[in-house]
C-alpha positions as CSV (number, residue, x, y, z in Angstrom):
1,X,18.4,-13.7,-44.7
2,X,16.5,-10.4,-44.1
3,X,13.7,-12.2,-42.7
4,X,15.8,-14.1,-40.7
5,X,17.0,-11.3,-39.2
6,X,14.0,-9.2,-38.6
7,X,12.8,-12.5,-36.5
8,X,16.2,-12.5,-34.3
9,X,15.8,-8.8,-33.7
10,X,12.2,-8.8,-32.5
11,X,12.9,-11.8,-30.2
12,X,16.0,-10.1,-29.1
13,X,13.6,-6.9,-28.1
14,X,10.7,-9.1,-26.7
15,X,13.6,-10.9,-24.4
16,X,14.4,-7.4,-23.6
17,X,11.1,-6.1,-22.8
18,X,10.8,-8.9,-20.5
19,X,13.5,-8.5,-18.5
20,X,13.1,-5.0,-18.0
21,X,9.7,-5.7,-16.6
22,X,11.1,-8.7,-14.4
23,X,13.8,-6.3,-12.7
24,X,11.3,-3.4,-12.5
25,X,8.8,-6.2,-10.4
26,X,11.8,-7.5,-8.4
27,X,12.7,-3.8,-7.8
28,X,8.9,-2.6,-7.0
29,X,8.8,-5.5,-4.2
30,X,11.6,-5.1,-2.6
31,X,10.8,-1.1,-2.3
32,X,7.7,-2.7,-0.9
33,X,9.5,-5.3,1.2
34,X,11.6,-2.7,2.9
35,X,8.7,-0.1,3.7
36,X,7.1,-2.8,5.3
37,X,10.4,-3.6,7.1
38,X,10.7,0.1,8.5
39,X,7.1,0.3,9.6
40,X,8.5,-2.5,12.5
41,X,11.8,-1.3,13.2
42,X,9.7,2.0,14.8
43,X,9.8,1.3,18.6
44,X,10.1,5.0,19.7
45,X,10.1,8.8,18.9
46,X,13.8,8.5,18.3
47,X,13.2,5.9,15.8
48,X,10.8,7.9,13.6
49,X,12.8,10.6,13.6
50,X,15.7,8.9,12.4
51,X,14.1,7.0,9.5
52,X,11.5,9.0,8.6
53,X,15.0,11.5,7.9
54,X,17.0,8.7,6.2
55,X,13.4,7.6,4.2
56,X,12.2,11.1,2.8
57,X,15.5,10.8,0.3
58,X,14.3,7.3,-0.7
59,X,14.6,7.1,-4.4
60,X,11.8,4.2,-4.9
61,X,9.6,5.6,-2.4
62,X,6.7,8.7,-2.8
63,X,7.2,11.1,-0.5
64,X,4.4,13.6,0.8
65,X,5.0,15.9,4.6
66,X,2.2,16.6,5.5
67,X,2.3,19.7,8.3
68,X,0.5,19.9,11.7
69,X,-3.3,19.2,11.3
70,X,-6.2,20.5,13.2
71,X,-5.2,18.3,16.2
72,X,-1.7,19.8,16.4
73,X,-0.2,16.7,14.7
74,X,2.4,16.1,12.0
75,X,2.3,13.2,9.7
76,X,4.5,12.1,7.0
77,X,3.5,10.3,4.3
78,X,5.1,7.1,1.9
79,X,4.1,5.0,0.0
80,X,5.2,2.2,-3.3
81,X,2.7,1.4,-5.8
82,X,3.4,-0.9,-9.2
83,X,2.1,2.0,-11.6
84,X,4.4,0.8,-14.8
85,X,2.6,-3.1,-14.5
86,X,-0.9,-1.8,-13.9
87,X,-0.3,1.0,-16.8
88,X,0.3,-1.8,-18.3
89,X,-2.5,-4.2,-17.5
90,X,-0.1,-6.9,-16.4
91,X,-1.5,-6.9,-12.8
92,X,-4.1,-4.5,-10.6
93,X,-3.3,-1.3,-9.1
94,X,-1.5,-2.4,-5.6
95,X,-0.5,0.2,-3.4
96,X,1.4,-0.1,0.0
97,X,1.5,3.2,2.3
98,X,2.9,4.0,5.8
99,X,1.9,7.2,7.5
100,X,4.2,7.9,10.7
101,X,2.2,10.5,13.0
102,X,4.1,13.3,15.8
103,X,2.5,15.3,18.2
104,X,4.0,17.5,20.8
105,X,7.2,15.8,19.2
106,X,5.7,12.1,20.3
107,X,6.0,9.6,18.1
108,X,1.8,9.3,18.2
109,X,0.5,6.4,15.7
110,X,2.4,4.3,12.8
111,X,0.2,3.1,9.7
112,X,0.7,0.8,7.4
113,X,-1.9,-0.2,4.7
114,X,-1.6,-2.3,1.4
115,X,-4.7,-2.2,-1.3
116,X,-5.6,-4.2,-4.6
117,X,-8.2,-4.1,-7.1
118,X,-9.1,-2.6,-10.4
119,X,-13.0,-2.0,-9.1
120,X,-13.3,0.7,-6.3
121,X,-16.0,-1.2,-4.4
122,X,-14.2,-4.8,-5.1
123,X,-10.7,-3.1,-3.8
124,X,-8.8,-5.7,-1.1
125,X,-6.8,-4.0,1.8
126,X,-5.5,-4.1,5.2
127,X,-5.1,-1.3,7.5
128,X,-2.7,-1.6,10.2
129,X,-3.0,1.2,13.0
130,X,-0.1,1.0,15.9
131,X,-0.7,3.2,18.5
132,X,1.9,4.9,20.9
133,X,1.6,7.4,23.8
134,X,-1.0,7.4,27.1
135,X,-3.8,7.2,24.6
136,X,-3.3,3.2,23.2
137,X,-5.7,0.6,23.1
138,X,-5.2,-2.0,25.6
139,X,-6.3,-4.9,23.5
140,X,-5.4,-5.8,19.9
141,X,-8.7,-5.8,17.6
142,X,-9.3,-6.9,13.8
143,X,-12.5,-5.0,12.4
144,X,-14.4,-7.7,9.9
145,X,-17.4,-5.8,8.8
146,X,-15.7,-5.9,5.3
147,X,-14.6,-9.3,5.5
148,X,-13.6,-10.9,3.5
149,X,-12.4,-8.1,1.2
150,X,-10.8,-5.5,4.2
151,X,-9.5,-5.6,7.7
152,X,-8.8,-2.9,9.7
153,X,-6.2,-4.0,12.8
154,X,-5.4,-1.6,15.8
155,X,-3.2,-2.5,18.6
156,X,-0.8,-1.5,21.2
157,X,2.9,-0.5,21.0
158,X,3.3,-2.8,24.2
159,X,2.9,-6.4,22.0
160,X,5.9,-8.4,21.9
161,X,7.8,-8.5,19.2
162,X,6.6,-11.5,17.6
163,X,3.0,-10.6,17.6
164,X,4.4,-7.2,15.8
165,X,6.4,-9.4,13.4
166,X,3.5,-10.9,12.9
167,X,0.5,-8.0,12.2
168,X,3.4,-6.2,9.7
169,X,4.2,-9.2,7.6
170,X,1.7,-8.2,4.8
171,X,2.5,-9.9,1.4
172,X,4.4,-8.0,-0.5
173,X,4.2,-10.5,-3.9
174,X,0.8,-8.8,-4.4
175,X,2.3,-5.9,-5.9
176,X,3.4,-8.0,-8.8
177,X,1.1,-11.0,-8.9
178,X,-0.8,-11.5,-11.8
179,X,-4.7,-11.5,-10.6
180,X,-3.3,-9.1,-7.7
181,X,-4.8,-10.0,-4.3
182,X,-8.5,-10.1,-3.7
183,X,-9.2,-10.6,-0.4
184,X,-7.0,-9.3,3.0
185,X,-6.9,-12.8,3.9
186,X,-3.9,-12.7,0.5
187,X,-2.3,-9.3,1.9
188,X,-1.9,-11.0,5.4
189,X,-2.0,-14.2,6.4
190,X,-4.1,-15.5,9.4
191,X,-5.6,-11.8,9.4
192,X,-9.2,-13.3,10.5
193,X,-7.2,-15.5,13.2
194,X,-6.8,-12.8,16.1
195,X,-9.1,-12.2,18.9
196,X,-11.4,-9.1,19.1
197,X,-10.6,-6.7,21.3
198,X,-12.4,-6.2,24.8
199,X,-14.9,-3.5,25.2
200,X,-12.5,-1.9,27.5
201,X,-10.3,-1.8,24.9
202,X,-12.5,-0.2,22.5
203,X,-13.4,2.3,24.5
204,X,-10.0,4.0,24.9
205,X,-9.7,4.9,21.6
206,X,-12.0,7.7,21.3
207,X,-12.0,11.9,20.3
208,X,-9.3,13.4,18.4
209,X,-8.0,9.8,18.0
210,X,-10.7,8.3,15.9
211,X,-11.4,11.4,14.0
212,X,-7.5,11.0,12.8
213,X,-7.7,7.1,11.9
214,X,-10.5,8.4,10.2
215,X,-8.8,11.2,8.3
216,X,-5.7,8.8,7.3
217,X,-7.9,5.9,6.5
218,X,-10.3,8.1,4.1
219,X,-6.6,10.0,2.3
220,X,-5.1,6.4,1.8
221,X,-8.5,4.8,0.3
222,X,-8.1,8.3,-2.3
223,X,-5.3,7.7,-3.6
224,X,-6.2,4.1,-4.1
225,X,-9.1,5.0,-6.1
226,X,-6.3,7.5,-7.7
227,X,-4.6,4.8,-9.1
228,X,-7.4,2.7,-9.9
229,X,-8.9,6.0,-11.9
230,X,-5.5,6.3,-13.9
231,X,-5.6,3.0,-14.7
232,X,-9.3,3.0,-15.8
233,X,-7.8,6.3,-17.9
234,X,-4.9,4.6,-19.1
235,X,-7.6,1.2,-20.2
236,X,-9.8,3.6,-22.4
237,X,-6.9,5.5,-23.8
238,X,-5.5,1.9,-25.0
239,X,-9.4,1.4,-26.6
240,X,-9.3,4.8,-28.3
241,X,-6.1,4.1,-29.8
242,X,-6.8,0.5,-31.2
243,X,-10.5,2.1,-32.5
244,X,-8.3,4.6,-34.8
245,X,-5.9,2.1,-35.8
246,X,-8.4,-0.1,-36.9
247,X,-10.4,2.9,-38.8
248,X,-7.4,4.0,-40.8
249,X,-6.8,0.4,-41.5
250,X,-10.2,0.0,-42.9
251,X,-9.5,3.4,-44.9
252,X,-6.9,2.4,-46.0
């Protein structure tokens, strides 16, 4: 009867430790889902001002202002990651992060980037730059030197809204997929599909502008390899335990 107990208990606890991590994965995506959302619904200044104010109270979502840089601009900072499942070594570290930038009080660039991977020089991503102001790029282009591990996509506020649609729809299931995501092709669909851009596109982008892509690109790819470090940590912390358990076992 005790045993029989005992058994029911521990399946009862193991049904509960499952569903606890099921509704934190359902909860981590849809954070994920909405974040990605947002990033689209930004059209003008007005826009970012009103939901980067109704976003910095976001309960699921890390928060980080970030005051006026070097170039006189203002960037705020957010970002969902699935820390409790890759503590847990259920999936990879995943990370999505959206960086709205103000200057002069114009709304100036939106970014949105997702990344996966345990290894820092095996890491997936895509990084989505939408520009706004006098200074966008007239063409869309898709940067493939990484491919097929990371894309880098910069385009104009002027694309229609189904080509918007489109470039923000990255794949929010990576957060909680087993395996993760390993290549940007899995973070957004079709991502090798759109054209380059046209030299006299390229060529707008250029000064103060690059140097900031720059700047945001290099703090996101951090605190990636933040998360992958932490779970590295976490991984030989796990190893240390089990090599004491085992030695006071064999004391024992």
């Amino acid at each position: 009867m005790t045993l029989r107990r005992i058994l029911i208990a521990s399946a009862a606890g193991f049904l509960l430790l499952v569903m606890g991590f099921v509704i934190y994965a359902a909860q981590v995506r849809a954070s994920a889902q909405a974040l990605v959302y947002s990033a689209s619904e930004i059209r003008s200044t007005a826009d970012a001002n009103r939901l980067v104010l109704a976003w910095r109270s976001h309960r699921d979502w890390k928060f980080h202002d970030e005051k006026k840089n070097s170039f006189g601009e203002h960037s705020y900072d957010f970002r969902v990651d699935n820390s409790w499942l890759y503590h847990l070594h259920i999936v990879p570290p995943t990370m999505v992060g959206m960086t709205v930038v103000i200057k002069n009080d114009e709304l100036r660039t939106v970014f949105l980037v997702m990344y996966s991977g345990w290894e820092q020089n095996r890491t997936s991503g895509v990084w989505i730059q939408e520009w706004f102001g006098s200074e966008l790029p007239k063409d869309l282009h898709v940067d493939k030197k990484n491919e097929p591990l990371q894309a880098t996509i910069d385009f104009p506020s002027t694309l229609s809204d189904a080509e918007r649609k489109k470039l923000f729809g990255l794949n929010t299931y990576c957060l909680v997929k087993p395996g993760g995501c390993g290549t940007a092709e899995e973070i957004l669909n079709d991502v090798w599909s759109w054209p380059p851009k046209s030299a006299r596109g390229e060529k707008l982008i250029e000064g103060s502008t690059t140097a900031v892509a720059g700047q945001r690109s290099i703090l996101l790819a951090v605190r990636v390899n933040v998360i992958s470090s932490e779970a590295r940590s976490c991984a030989r912390a796990n190893e240390r335990a089990q090599s004491r358990n085992l030695l006071s076992l064999s004391v024992s």
